[in-house]
KEFI-702059 format. One record per residue: x, y, z of N, C-alpha, C, CB in turn; residue in three letters; residue number from 1. Coordinates in Angstrom, 2 decimals, m for minus. Glycine has a CB too. Example, Ala and Ser with C-alpha at 12.3 -4.5 7.8 and 13.67 -1.06 7.14 Angstrom:
! residues 2
(node (13.19, m5.69, 7.80), (12.30, m4.50, 7.80), (13.20, m3.30, 7.80), (11.31, m4.47, 9.05), Ala, 1),
(node (12.85, m2.25, 7.08), (13.67, m1.06, 7.14), (12.90, 0.03, 7.87), (14.08, m0.60, 5.72), Ser, 2),
! end
This chain:
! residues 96
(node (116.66, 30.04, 23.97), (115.43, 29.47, 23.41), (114.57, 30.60, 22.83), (114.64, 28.68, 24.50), Unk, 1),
(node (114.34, 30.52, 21.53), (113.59, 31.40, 20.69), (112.19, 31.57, 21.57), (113.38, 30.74, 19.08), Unk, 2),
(node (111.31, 32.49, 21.67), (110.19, 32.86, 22.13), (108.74, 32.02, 21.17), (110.32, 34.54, 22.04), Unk, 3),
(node (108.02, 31.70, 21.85), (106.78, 31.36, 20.93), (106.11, 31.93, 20.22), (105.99, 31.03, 21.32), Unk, 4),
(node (106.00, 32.43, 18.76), (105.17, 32.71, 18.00), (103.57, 32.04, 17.85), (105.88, 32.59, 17.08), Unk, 5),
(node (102.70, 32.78, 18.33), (101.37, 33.06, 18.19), (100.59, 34.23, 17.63), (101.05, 32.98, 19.19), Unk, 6),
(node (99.56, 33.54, 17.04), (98.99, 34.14, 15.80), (97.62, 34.14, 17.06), (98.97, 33.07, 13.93), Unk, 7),
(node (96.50, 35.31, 17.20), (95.73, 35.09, 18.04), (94.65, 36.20, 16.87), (96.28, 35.41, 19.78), Unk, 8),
(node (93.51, 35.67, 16.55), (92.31, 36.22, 15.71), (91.04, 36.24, 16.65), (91.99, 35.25, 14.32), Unk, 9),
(node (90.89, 37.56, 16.75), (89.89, 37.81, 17.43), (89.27, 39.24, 17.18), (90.27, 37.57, 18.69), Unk, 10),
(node (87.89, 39.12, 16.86), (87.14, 40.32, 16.10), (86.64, 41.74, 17.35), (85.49, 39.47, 15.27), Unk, 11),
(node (86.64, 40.73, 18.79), (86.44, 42.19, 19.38), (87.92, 42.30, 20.27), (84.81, 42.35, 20.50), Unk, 12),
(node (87.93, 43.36, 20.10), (89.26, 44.06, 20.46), (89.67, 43.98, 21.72), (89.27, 45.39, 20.22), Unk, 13),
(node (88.78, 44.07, 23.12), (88.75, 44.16, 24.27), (89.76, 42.49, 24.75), (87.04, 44.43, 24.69), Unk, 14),
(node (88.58, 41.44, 23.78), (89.46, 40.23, 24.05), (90.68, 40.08, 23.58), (88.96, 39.20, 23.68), Unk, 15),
(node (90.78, 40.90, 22.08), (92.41, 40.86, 21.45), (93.50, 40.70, 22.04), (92.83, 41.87, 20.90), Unk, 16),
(node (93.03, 42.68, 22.65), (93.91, 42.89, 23.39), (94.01, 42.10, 25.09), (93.81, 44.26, 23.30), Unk, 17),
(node (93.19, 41.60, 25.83), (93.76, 40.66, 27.07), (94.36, 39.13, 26.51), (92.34, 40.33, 28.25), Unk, 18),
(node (93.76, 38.90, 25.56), (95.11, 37.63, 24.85), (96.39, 37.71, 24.54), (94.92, 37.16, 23.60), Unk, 19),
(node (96.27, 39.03, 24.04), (97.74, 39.23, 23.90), (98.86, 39.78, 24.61), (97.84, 39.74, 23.11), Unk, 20),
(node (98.38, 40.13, 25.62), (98.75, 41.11, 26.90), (98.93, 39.55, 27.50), (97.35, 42.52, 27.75), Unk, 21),
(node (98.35, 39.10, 27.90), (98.23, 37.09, 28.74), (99.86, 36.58, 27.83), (95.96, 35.48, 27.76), Unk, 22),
(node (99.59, 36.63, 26.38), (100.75, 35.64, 26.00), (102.35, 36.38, 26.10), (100.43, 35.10, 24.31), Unk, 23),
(node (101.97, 38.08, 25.58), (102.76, 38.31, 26.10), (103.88, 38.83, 27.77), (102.53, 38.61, 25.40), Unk, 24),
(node (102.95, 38.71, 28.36), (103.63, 38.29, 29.20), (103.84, 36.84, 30.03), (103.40, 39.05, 29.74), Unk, 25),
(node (103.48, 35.81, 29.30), (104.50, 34.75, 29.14), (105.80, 34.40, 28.10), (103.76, 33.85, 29.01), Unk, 26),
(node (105.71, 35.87, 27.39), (107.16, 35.89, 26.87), (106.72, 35.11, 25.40), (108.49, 34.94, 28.02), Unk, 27),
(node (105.62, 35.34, 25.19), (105.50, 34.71, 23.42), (105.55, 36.27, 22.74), (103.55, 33.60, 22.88), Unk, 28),
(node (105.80, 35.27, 21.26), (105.57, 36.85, 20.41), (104.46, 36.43, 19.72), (106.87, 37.52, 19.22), Unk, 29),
(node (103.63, 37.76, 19.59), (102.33, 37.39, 19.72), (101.60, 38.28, 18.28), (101.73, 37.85, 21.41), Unk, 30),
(node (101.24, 37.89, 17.39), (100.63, 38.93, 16.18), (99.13, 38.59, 16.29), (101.27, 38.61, 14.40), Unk, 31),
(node (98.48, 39.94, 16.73), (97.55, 39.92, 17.26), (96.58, 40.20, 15.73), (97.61, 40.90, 18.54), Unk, 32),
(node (95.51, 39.83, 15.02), (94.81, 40.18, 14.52), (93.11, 40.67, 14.23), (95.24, 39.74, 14.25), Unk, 33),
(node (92.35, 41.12, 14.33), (90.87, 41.17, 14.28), (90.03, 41.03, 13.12), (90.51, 42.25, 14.74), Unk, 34),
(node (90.75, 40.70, 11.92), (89.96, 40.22, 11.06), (90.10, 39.01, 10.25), (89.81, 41.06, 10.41), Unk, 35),
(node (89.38, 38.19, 10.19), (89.73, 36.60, 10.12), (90.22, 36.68, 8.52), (88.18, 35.35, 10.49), Unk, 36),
(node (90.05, 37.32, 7.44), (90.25, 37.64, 6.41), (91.75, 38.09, 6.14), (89.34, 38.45, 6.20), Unk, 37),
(node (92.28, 38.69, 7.10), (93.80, 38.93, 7.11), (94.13, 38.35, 7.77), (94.38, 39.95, 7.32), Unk, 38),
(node (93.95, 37.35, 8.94), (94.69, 36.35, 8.93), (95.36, 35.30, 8.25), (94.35, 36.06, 9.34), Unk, 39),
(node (94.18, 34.98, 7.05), (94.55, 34.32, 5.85), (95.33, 34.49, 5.33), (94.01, 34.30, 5.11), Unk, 40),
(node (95.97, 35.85, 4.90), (97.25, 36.50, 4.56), (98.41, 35.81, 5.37), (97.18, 38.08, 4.88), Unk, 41),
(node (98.04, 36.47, 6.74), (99.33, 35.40, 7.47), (99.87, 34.46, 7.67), (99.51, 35.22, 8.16), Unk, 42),
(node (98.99, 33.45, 8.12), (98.77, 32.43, 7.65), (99.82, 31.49, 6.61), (97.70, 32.78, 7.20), Unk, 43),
(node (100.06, 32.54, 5.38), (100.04, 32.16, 3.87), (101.12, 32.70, 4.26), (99.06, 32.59, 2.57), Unk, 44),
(node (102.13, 33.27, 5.01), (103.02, 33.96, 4.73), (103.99, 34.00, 5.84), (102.56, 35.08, 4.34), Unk, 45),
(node (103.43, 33.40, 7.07), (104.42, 33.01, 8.23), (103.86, 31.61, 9.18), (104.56, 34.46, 9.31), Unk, 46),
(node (104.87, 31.16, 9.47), (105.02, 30.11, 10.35), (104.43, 30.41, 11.95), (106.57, 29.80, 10.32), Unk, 47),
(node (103.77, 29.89, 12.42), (103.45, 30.35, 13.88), (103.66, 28.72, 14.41), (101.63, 31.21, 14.18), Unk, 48),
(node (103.70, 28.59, 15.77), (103.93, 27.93, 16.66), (102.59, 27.53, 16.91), (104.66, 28.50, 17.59), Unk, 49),
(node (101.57, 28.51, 16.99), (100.13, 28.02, 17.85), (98.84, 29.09, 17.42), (100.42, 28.17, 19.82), Unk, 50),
(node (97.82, 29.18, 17.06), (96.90, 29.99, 16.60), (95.62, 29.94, 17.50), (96.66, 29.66, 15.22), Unk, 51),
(node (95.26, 30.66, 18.08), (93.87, 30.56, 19.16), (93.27, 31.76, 17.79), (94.07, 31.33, 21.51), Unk, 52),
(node (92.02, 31.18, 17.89), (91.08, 31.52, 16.47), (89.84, 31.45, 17.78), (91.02, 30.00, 14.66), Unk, 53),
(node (88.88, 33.04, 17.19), (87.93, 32.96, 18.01), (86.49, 32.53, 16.74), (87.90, 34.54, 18.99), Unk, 54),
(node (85.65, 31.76, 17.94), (84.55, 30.82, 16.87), (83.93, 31.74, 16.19), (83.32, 29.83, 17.57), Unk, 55),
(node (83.20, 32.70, 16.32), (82.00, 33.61, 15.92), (82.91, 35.18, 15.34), (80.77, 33.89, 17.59), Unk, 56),
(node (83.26, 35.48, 14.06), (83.79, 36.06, 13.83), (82.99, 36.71, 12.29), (84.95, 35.44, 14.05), Unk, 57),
(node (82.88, 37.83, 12.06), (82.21, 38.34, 10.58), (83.58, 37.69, 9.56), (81.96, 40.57, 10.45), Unk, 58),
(node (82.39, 37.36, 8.36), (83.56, 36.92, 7.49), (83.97, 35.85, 7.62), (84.59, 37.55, 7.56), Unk, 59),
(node (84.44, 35.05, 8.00), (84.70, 33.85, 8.49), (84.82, 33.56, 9.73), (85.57, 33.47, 8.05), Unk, 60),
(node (84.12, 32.38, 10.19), (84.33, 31.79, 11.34), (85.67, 30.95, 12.01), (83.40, 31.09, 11.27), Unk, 61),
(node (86.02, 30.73, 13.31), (86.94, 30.05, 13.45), (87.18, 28.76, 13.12), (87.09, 30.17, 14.30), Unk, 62),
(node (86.06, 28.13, 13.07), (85.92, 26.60, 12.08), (86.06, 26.66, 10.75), (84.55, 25.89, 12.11), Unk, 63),
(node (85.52, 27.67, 9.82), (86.01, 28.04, 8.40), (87.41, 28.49, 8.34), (85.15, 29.15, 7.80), Unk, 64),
(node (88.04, 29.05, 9.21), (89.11, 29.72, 9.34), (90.33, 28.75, 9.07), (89.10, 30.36, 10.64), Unk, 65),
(node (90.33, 27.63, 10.21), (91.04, 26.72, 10.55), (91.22, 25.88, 9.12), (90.43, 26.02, 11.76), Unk, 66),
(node (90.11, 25.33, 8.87), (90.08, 24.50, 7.82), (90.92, 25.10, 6.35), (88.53, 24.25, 7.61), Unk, 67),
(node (91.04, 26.78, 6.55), (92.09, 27.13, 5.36), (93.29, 26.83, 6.01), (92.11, 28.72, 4.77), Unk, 68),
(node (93.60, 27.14, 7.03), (94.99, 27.18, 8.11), (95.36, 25.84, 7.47), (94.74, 27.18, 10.16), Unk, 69),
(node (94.47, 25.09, 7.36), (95.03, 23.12, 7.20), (95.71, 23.04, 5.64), (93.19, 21.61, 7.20), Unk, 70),
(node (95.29, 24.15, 4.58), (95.49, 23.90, 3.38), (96.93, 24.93, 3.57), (94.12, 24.22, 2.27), Unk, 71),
(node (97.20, 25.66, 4.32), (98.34, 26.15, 4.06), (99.70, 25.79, 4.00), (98.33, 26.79, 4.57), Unk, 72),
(node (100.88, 25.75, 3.01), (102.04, 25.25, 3.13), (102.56, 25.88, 4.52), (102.87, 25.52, 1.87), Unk, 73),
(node (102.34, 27.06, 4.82), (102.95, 27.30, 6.38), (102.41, 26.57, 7.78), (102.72, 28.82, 6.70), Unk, 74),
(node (101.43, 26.50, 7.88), (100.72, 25.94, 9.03), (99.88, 25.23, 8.94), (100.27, 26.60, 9.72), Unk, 75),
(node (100.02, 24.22, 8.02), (98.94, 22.83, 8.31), (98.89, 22.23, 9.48), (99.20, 21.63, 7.49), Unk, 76),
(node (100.09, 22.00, 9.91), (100.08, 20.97, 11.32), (100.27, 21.75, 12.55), (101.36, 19.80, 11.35), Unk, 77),
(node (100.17, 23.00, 12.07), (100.17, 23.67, 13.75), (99.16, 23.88, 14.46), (100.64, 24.93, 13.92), Unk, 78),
(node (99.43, 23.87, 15.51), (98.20, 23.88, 16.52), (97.37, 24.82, 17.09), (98.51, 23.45, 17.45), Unk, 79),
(node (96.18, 24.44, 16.09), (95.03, 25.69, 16.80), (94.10, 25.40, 17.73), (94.09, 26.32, 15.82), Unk, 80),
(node (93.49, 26.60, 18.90), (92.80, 26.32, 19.80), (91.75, 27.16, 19.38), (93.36, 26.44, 21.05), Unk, 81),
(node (90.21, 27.15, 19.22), (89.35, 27.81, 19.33), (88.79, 28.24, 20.19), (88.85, 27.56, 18.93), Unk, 82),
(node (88.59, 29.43, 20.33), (87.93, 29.92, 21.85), (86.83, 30.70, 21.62), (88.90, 30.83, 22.83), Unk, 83),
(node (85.87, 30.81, 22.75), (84.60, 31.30, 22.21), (84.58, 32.12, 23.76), (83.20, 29.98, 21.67), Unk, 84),
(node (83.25, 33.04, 23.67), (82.71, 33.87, 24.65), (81.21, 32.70, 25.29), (82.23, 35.64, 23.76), Unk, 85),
(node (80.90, 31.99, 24.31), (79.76, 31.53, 24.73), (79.66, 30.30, 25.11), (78.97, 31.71, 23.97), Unk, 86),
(node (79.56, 29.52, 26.88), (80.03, 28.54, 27.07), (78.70, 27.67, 26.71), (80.71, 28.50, 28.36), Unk, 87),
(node (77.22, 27.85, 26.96), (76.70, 27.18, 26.98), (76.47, 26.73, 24.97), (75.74, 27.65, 28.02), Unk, 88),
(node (76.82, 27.40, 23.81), (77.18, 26.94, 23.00), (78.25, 26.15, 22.51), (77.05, 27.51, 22.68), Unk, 89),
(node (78.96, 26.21, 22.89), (80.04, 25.36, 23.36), (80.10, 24.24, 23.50), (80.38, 25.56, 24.21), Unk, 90),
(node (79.28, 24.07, 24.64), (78.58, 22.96, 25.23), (77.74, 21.83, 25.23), (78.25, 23.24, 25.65), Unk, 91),
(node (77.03, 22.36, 24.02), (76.07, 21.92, 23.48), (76.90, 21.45, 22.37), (74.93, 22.80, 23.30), Unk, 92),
(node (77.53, 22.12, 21.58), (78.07, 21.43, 20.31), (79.43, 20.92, 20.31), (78.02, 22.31, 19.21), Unk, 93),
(node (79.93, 20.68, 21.07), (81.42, 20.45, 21.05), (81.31, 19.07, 22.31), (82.52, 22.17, 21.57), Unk, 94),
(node (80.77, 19.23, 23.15), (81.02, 18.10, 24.31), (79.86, 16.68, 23.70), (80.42, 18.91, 26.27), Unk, 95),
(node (80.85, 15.74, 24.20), (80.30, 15.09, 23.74), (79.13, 14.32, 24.42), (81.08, 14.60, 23.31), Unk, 96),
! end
């Protein structure tokens, strides 16, 4: 069984790197990026399995982000999770 490809965008590094350290050692392969702007590149240019996009990012946000992800011939229908540092924003805008 091929390994999971994940795409993980996240602008501060500290979190980058414990996301990707987390997936990879559940044995995904994991292309870690920090600028939501070159993700777009990727995006456009490989297939991923699953994308965790962080919300608050310079340059584009993870909600602006996604919404290109949807126009892409590679990953329209794949599945992204947004994750944030800030729960009580979160909270407020996302719960219903």
């Amino acid at each position: 069984m091929q390994p999971l490809k994940l795409l993980v965008v996240e602008d501060n590094l500290a979190s980058l790197e414990l996301m990707t350290e987390v997936f990879t050692s559940l044995k995904a392969e994991v292309r870690p990026i920090s600028d939501s702007e070159k993700a777009v590149g990727a995006v456009n240019q490989e297939k991923f399995d699953g994308i965790f996009l962080d919300l608050e990012m310079p340059k584009l946000n993870g909600f602006d982000l996604a919404r290109l992800i949807r126009k892409s011939s590679w990953n329209k229908s794949t599945p992204i999770v947004i994750v944030t540092g800030r729960a009580q924003w979160a909270f407020e805008h996302c719960a219903g």
